[in-house]
C-alpha positions in Angstrom: 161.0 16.6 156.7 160.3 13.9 159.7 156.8 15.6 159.8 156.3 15.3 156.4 157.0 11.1 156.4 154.7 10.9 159.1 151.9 12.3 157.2 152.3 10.0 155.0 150.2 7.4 154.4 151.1 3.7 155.4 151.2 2.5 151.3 153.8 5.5 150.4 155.7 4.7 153.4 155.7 1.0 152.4 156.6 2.3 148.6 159.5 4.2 149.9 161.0 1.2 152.0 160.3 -0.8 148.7 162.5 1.8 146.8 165.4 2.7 149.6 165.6 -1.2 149.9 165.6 -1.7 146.1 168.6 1.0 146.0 170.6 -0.7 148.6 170.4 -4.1 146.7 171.6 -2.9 143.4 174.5 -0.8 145.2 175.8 -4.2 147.1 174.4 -6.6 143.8 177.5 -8.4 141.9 176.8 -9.2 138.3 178.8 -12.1 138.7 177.2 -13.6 141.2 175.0 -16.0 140.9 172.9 -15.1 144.2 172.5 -11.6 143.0 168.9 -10.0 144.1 167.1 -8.7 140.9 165.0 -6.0 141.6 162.9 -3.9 139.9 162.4 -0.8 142.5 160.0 1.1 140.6 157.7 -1.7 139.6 157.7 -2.6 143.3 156.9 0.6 144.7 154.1 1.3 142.5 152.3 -2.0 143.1 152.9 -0.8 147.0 151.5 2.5 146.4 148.3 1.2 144.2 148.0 -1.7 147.3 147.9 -4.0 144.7 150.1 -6.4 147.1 147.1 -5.9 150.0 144.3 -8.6 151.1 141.3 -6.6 153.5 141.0 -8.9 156.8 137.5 -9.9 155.8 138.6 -11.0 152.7 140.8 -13.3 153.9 138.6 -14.4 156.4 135.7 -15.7 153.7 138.9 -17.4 152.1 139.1 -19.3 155.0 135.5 -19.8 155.5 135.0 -20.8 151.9 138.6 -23.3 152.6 140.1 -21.8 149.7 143.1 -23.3 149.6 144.9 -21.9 146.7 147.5 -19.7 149.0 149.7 -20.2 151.9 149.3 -18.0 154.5 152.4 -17.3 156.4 152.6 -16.1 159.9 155.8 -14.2 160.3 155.7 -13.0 163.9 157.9 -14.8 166.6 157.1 -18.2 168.0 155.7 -17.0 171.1 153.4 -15.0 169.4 152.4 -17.8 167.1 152.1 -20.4 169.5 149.6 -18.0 171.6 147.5 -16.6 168.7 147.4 -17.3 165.1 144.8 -16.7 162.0 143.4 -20.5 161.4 145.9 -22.6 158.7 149.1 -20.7 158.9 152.4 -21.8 159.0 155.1 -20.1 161.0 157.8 -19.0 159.4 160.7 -16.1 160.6 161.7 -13.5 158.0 165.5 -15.0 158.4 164.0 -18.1 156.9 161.8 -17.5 154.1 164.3 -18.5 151.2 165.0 -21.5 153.0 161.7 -22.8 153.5 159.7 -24.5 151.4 157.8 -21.8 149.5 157.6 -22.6 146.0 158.7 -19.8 143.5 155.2 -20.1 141.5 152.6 -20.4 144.2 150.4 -17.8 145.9 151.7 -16.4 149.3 149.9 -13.8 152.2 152.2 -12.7 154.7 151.5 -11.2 157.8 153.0 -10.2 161.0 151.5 -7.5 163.5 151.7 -4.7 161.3 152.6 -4.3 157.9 156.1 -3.6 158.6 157.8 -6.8 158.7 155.2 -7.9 156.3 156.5 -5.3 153.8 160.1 -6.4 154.5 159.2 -10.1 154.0 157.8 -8.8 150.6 160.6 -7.7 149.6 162.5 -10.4 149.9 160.4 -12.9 147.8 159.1 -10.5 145.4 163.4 -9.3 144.7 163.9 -13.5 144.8 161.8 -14.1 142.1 158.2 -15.1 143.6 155.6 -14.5 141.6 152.7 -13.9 143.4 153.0 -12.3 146.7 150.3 -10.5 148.7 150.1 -8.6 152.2 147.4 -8.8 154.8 146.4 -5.3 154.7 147.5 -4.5 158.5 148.5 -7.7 159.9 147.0 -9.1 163.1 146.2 -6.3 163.8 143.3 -5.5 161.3 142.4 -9.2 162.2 141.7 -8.3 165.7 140.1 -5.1 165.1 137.9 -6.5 162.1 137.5 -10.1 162.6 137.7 -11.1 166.4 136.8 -7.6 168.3 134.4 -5.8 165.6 132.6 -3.1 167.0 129.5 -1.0 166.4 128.2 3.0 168.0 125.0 2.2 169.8 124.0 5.2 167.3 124.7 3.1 164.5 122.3 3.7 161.4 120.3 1.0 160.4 122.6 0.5 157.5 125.5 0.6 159.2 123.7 -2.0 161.9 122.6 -4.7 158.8 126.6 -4.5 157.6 127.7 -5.1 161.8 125.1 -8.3 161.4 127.2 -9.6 158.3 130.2 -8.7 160.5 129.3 -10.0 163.1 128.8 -14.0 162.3 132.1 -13.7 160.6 133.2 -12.7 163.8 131.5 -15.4 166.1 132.7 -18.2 163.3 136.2 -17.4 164.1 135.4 -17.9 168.2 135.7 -13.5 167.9 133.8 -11.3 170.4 131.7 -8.9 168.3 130.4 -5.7 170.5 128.4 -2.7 170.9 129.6 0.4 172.2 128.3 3.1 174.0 129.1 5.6 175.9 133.3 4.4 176.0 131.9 0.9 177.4 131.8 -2.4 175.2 129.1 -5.0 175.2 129.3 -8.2 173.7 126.6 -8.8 171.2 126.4 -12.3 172.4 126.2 -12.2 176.2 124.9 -8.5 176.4 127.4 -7.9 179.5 130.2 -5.4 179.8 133.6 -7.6 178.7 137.2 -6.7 178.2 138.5 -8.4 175.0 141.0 -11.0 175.5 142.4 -13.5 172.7 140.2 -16.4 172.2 141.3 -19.8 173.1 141.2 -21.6 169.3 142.8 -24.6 168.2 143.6 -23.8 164.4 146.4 -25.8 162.4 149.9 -24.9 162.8 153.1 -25.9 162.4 156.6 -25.3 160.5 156.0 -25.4 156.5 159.2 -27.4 156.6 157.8 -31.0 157.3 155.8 -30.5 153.6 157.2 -32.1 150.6 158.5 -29.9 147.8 156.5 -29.4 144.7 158.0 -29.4 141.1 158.2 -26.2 140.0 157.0 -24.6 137.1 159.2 -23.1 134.4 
């Protein structure tokens, strides 16, 4: 059975955390409480499964480009980790805090964390509190490092493949990333032509706690 779930691909899992989770809510939910969690598990797990709920990397990252500004994007990782790295105009906000924070009920909201696992959690939580419209950045920092700052490309590449790296590539370099070429097991950087090890760039984007922001009105 445990070799089974790990077969699985990372949207079933996610739908099956969405149901389990959705189970457990209802068993502890108290009609009379005002504070009850309202979840619909199937409805959940099926926009998991169809990864209606995902953003690609890139896609976000010609959001940014483009300053769309129509969505918050919300780093959930620790402080540390936020404080060190972060995607350019996130805000910082811990899973424990979410329904405190200053998210509105009726705006647009990409999470993120290193994964999708706390990501998927966080989902949970404001989809089953009501929020209309929340997405997840289809594997976290993670994709962002692997697509956005460190994209790489065989040496053997076909010339297709190398005129989609090019695209890739100035995304890459707009976001202070380190685009290579590999061959043989050794990286190059596309820039410098010389043998590097990736490390995090050094960028200055805007942070800070989605707290200090004044509430909006909310929509009925």
């Amino acid at each position: 059975m445990k070799e089974k779930l790990m077969k699985l691909s990372t949207p079933w899992k996610l739908a099956i955390l969405a149901g389990i989770l959705g189970f457990i809510a209802l068993l502890i939910g108290n009609p009379s409480n005002k504070n009850v969690i309202d979840v619909n598990a199937k409805e959940m797990a099926l926009a998991t499964v169809k990864n209606q709920d995902r953003i690609d990397a890139m896609i976000l990252a010609d959001w940014l480009i483009k300053e769309n500004a129509d969505y918050t994007l919300v780093d959930l990782r620790t402080e540390k980790e936020f404080s060190e790295y972060s995607i350019p105009n996130s805000v910082n906000i811990p899973i424990e805090s979410l329904l405190t924070s200053d998210l509105m009920r009726n705006q647009k909201i990409l999470l993120y964390g290193n994964d999708d696992v706390a990501s998927a959690q966080a989902w949970f939580i404001l989809k089953s509190s009501n929020y209309k419209a929340v997405y997840i950045l289809k594997g976290g920092m993670n994709a962002w490092k692997n697509e956005i700052l460190f994209p790489k490309l065989d040496a053997a590449a076909t010339a297709e493949q190398t005129a989609a790296f090019e695209k890739v590539k100035q995304v890459s370099l707009h976001f202070g990333g380190t685009p290579q070429i590999v061959s043989g097991g050794t990286a190059t950087t596309v820039a410098a032509q010389t043998i590097t090890a990736p490390t995090m760039p050094k960028l200055t984007a805007p942070a800070g706690k989605i707290g200090g922001a004044k509430k909006k009105k909310e929509g009925c």
